[in-house]
C-alpha positions in Angstrom: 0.0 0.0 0.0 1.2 3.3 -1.1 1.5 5.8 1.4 -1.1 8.1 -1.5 -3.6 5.0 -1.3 -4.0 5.9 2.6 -6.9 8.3 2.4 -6.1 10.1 6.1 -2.7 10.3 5.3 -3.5 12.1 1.9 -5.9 14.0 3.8 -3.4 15.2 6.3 -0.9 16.0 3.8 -3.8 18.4 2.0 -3.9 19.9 5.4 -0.1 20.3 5.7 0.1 22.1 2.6 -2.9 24.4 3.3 -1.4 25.7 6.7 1.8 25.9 4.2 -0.5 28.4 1.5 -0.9 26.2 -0.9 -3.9 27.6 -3.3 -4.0 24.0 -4.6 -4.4 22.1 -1.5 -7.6 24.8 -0.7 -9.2 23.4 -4.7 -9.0 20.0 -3.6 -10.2 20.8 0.0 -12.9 22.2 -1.9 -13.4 19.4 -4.5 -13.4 16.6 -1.8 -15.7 18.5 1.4 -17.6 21.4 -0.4 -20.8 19.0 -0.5 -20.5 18.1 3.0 -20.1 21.8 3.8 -23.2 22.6 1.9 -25.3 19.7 3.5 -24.7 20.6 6.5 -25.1 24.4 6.0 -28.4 23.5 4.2 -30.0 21.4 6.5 -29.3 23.6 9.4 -30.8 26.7 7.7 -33.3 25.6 5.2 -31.8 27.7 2.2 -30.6 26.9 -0.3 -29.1 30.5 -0.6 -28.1 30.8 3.2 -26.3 27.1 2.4 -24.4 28.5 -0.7 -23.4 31.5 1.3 -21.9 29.3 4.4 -19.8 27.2 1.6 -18.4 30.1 0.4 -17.6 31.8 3.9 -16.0 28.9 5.3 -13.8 28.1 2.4 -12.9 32.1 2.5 -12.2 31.5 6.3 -10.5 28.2 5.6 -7.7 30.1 3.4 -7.7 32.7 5.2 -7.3 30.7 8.8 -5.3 27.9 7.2 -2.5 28.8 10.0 -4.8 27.7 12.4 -5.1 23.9 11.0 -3.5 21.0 13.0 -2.9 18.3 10.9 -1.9 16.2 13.7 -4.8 16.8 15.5 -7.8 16.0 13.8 -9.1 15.9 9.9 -9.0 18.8 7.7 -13.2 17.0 6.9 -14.0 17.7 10.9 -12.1 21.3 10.8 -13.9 22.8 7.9 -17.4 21.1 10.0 -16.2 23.0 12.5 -16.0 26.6 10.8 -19.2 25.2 8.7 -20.8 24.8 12.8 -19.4 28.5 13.4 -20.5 30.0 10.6 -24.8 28.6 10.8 -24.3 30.1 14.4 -23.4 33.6 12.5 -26.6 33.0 10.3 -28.5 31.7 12.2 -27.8 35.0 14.9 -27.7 37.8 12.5 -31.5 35.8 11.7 -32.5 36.7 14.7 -31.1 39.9 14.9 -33.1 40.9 12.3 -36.5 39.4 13.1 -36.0 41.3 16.5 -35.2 44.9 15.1 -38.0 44.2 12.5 -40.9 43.5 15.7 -39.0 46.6 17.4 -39.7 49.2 13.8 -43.1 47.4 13.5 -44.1 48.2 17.1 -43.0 51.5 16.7 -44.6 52.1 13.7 -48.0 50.7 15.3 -47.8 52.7 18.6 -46.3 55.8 16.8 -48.7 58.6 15.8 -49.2 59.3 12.7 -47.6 63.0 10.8 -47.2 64.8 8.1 -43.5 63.4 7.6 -44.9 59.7 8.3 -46.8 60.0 5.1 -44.3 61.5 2.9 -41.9 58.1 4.5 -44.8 56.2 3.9 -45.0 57.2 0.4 -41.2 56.7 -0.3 -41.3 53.6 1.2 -44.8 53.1 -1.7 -42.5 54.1 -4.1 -39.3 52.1 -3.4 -41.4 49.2 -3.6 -43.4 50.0 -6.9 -39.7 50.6 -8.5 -38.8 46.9 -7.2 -42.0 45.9 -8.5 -41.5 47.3 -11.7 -38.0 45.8 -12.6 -35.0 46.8 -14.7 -34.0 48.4 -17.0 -37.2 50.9 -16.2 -36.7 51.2 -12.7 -33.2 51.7 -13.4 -33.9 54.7 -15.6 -36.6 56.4 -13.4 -33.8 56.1 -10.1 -31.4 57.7 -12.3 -33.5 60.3 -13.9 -35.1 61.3 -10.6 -33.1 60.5 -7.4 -29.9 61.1 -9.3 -31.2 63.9 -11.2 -29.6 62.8 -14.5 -30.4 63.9 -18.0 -32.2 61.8 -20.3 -29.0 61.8 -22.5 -26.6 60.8 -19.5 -29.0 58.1 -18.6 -29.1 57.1 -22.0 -24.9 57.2 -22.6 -24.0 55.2 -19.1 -26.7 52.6 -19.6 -25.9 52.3 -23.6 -29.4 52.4 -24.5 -31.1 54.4 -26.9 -32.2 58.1 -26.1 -36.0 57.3 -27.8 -35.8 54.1 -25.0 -34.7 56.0 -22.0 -37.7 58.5 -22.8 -40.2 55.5 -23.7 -39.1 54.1 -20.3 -39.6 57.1 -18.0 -42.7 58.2 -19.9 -44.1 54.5 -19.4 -42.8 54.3 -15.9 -44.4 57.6 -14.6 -48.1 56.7 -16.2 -47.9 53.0 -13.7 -46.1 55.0 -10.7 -49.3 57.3 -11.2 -51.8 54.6 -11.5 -50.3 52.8 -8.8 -50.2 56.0 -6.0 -53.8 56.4 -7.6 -55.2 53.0 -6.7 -53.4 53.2 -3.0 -54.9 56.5 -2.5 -58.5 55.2 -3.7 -58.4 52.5 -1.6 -57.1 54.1 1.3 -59.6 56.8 1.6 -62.5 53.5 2.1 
């Protein structure tokens, strides 16, 4: 039996070279333990975003930690677990993090009274979401052409599009922002 035929030996050696910054020994790290990173990142978040995410962060941290790899200790498989473990826990708090400070705005907002400058935020906040709604390249040219202040020309020059197209696009994309604050206002006045 070859010493190469010996798969902790060949895994220890990967581990070896990594600590040593080896970019290769990080590929094959990658190759052999990126599924079993992104199984375990998947089923303890659900996503298959989130999971992709986690891969990608623990082989960044894996390269950029490799001094901190004991080949003589332990598998480079269990380490990379280990930083996969570490890195869910991040997730899994910045989750929570979130969901908390969202209940905290929402509770403002529902015990806040209502003024003048709530409706103009809640009317941004109307329009950020119609732009989302509407999708590039039209939202796009109406951030440019009225957040930005931009020309028609300049919008037209930096996106490469036609002038008759960046005109067609704000015209177009005015007349549904007005239908839109139309139908909000109609049915919030019932």
């Amino acid at each position: 039996m070859h010493v190469h035929d010996d798969p902790d030996v060949e895994a220890a050696d990967l581990a070896v070279r990594l600590r040593a910054g080896d970019q290769e020994a990080l590929a094959e790290m990658y190759r052999r333990w990126s599924t079993l990173v992104h199984t375990i990142a998947l089923r303890s978040l659900g996503t298959r975003e989130d999971a992709e995410d986690v891969t990608q962060q623990v082989f960044v941290a894996a390269w950029r930690g490799r001094h901190t790899v004991q080949p003589d200790l332990g598998s480079p498989a269990a380490w990379l677990v280990g930083i996969t473990k570490h890195r869910v826990a991040d997730v899994r708090t910045e989750r929570y993090r979130s969901h908390r400070n969202m209940q905290a705005v929402a509770s403002e907002v529902a015990t806040s009274p209502v003024t003048v400058d709530d409706s103009n935020w809640a009317e941004r906040l109307l329009l950020v979401h119609e732009l989302e709604r509407m999708g590039d390249p039209r939202a796009t040219v109406l951030r440019m052409a009225f957040v930005e202040d931009r020309t028609h020309e300049d919008i037209a020059q930096t996106l490469d599009l036609p002038l008759g197209t960046v005109k067609s696009h704000v015209r177009r994309g005015l007349i549904a922002l007005r239908d839109r604050m139309k139908e909000v206002e109609r049915v919030s006045s019932h």
